[in-house]
C-alpha positions as CSV (number, residue, x, y, z in Angstrom):
1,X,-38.7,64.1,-79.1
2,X,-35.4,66.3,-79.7
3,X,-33.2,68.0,-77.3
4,X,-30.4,70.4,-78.4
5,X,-27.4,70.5,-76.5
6,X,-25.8,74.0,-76.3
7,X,-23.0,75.3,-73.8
8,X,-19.9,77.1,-73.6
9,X,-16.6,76.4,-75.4
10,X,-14.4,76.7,-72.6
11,X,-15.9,74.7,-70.3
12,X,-14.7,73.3,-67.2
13,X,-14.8,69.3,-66.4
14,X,-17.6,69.6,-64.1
15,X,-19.5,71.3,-66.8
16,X,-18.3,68.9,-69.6
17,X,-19.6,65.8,-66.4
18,X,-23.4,67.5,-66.3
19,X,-23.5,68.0,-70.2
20,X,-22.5,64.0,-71.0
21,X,-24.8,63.0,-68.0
22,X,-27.8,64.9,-69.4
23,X,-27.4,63.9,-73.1
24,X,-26.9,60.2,-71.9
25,X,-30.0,61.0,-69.7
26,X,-31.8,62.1,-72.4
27,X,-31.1,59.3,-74.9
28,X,-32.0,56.7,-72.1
29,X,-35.9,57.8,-72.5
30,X,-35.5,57.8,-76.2
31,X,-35.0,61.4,-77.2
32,X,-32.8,62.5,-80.3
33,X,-29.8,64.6,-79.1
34,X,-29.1,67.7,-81.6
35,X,-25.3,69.4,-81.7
36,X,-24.2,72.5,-83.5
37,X,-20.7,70.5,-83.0
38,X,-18.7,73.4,-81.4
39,X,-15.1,72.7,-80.1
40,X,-16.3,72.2,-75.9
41,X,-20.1,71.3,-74.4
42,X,-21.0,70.4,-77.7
43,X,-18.5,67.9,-78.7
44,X,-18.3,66.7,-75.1
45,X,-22.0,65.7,-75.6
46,X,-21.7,64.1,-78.7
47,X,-19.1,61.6,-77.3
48,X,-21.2,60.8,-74.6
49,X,-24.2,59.2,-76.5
50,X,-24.5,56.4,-79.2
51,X,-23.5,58.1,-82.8
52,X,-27.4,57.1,-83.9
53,X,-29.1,59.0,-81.3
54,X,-27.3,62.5,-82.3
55,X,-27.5,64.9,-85.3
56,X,-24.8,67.7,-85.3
57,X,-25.4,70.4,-87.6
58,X,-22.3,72.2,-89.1
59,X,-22.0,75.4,-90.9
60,X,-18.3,73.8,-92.2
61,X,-17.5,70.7,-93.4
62,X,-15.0,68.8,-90.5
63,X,-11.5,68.0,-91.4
64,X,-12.7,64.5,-90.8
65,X,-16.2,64.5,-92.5
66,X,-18.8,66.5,-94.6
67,X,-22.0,68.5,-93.9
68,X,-24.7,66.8,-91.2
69,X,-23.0,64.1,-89.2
């Protein structure tokens, strides 16, 4: 099963709290998590779960990697 995780990029830390919970929540029963890897919810989610339970989809290449993480 896949989940996306979507959300706004201003988010406040309560926000950024639920998103990591429910990404962690989701990996727990064995779900993939998928990101558009946007600067705020998105991110946040991504450093909440294990890198190989995550896909993040870019439309631009990161300063710090290429294409599909």
């Amino acid at each position: 099963m896949i989940v996306t995780i979507v959300g706004s990029r201003r988010a406040d830390q309560l926000a950024l709290n639920r998103i990591a919970a429910t990404a962690r929540w989701f990996e727990n029963l064995g779900w993939r998590i998928r990101s558009g890897g946007a600067t705020g919810c998105d991110t946040y989610a991504e450093t909440a779960v294990k890198p190989t339970t995550i896909d993040v989809y870019l439309i631009e290449p990161r300063r710090y990697g290429t294409g599909i993480v």
